[in-house]
N, C-alpha and C positions, 0 to 999 in steps of 0.2 A: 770247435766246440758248439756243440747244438742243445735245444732242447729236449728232453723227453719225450720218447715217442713212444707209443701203447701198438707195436706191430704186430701180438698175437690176440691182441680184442682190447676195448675199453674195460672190461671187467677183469681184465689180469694186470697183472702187477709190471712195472716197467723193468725190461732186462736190460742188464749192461749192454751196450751195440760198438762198434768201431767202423765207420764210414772210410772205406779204401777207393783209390780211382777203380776204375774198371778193368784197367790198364793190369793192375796187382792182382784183381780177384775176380775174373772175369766169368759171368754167368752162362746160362743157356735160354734168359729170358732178362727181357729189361721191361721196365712201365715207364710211359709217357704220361706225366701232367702235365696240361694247361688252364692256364686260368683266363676267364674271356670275360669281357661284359657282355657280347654276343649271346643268344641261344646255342648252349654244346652243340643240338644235332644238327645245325645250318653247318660246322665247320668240318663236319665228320668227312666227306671228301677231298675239301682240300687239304686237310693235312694228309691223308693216304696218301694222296697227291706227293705233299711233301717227302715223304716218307721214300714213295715207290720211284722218283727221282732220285733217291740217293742209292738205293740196292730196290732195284723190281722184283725180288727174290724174296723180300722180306715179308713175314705172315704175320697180318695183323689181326689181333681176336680181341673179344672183350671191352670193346667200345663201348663205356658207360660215363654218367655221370656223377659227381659225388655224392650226389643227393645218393642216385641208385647203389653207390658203395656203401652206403653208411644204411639206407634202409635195409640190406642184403644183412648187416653183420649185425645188426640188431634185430632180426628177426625174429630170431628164438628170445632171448629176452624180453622183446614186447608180446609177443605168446602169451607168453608166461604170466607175464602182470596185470595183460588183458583178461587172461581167465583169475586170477587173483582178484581184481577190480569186478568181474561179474558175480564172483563166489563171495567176497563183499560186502554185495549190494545185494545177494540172496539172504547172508545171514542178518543186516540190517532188516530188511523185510519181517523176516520169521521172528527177529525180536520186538519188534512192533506189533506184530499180530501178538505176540506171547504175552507182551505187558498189558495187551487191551483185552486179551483176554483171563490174565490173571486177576485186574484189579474188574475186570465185569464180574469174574465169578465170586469177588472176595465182598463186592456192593450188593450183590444176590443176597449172599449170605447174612449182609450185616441191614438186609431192610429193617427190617424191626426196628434194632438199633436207631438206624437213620430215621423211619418215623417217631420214633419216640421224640428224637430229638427237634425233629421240625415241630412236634405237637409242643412240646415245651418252650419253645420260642427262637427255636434255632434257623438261621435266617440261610435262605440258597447258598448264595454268599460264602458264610461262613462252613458248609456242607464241602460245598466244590472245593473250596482252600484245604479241611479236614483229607479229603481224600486223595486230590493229587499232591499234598506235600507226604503223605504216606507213600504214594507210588514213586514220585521221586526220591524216596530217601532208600528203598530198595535198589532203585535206577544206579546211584549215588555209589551204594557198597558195589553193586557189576561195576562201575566205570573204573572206581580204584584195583577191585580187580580185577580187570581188563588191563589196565597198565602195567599193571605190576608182570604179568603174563607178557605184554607185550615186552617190556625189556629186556626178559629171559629169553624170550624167543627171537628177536632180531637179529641175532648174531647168524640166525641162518639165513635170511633174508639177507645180510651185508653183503655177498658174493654177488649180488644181482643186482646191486646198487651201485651208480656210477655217479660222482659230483653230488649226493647229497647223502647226511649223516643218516644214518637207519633210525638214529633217538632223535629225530628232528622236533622240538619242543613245540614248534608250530604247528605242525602237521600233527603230533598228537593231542595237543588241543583241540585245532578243529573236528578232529574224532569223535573227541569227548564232548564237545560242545553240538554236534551234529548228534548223536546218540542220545543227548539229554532232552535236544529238541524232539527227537520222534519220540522217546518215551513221555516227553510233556502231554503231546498231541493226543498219544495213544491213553493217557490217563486222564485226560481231559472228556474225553466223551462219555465212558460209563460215570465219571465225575458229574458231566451236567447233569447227564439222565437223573440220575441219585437225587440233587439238589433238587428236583422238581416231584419227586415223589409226593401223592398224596396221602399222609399219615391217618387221614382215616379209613382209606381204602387197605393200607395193610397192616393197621391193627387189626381189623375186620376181620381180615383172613389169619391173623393169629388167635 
């Protein structure tokens, strides 16, 4: 009795298996592991060696290391999650741009507003807080709805995923809490601008 073994990839499901001598089920190919504290490729002749003293007849191929098995079978997988991870960190990007530029074009619109208010005694301060706890509370309804999409959607993502849950509570955390920080950042600069407005220069123009 053995452990579980993943022999058609880490991302499928384990089959039942029954382990017979050689003797019972004999193949037309065998594989040699060894385990070494040595560096693999210093032993790579002497076991041929070993090997070709038993039958010199015998063809050896595909001398690799596990490191090189395991990078080979996760290939397409890591593909995958690398362009996932770039496409990502594009849509991250493009919502940063989008919130710095929603809440510039919504501080355009509201100068007046905002001079009036600094004329009236409204302090930078209190300006900057006004406008990015507004951009954050739009930021706020995307994240809850970003979760909520994300939950639906991981089920497709599960199949690609090996040793960790797809709803990982951590992981969408930091999501959420990295998304809140770029839109902090990106609400934060048309915000200072705003606070520093001078109210008699855009009354003037009204």
């Amino acid at each position: 009795m053995v452990g579980d073994v993943k022999h058609a990839g880490a991302d499928r499901e384990v089959r039942p298996t029954l382990y017979v001598s050689f003797l019972q089920g004999p193949t037309e190919r065998m594989n040699l592991v060894l385990c070494t504290a040595a560096e693999p490729a210093a032993l790579v002749q002497s076991v041929k060696a070993a090997i070709w003293s038993i039958d010199r007849d015998q063809p050896i191929y595909r001398v690799e290391s596990m490191e090189d098995v395991v990078a080979e079978a996760t290939s397409a997988p890591r593909l995958t999650l690398s362009l996932l991870g770039v496409f990502a960190a594009a849509a991250l990007g493009l919502a940063a741009f989008g919130i710095f530029g929603v809440v510039a074009y919504s501080v355009n619109l509201r100068s007046r507003e905002l001079g009036i208010r600094i004329a009236l005694g409204a302090r930078p301060p209190d300006v900057l807080r006004l406008i990015v706890r507004q951009g954050m509370a739009t930021t706020a309804a995307g994240i809850v709805t970003g979760l909520a999409a994300a939950f639906a959607l991981t089920r497709l993502m599960a199949g690609m995923l090996y040793g960790v849950s797809a709803h990982d509570p951590l992981i969408l955390a930091g999501v959420a809490a990295l998304v809140a920080m770029v839109s902090l950042a990106a609400s934060w600069i048309p915000a200072f601008r705003a606070s520093h407005i001078d109210p008699v220069i855009v009354l003037r123009h009204e």
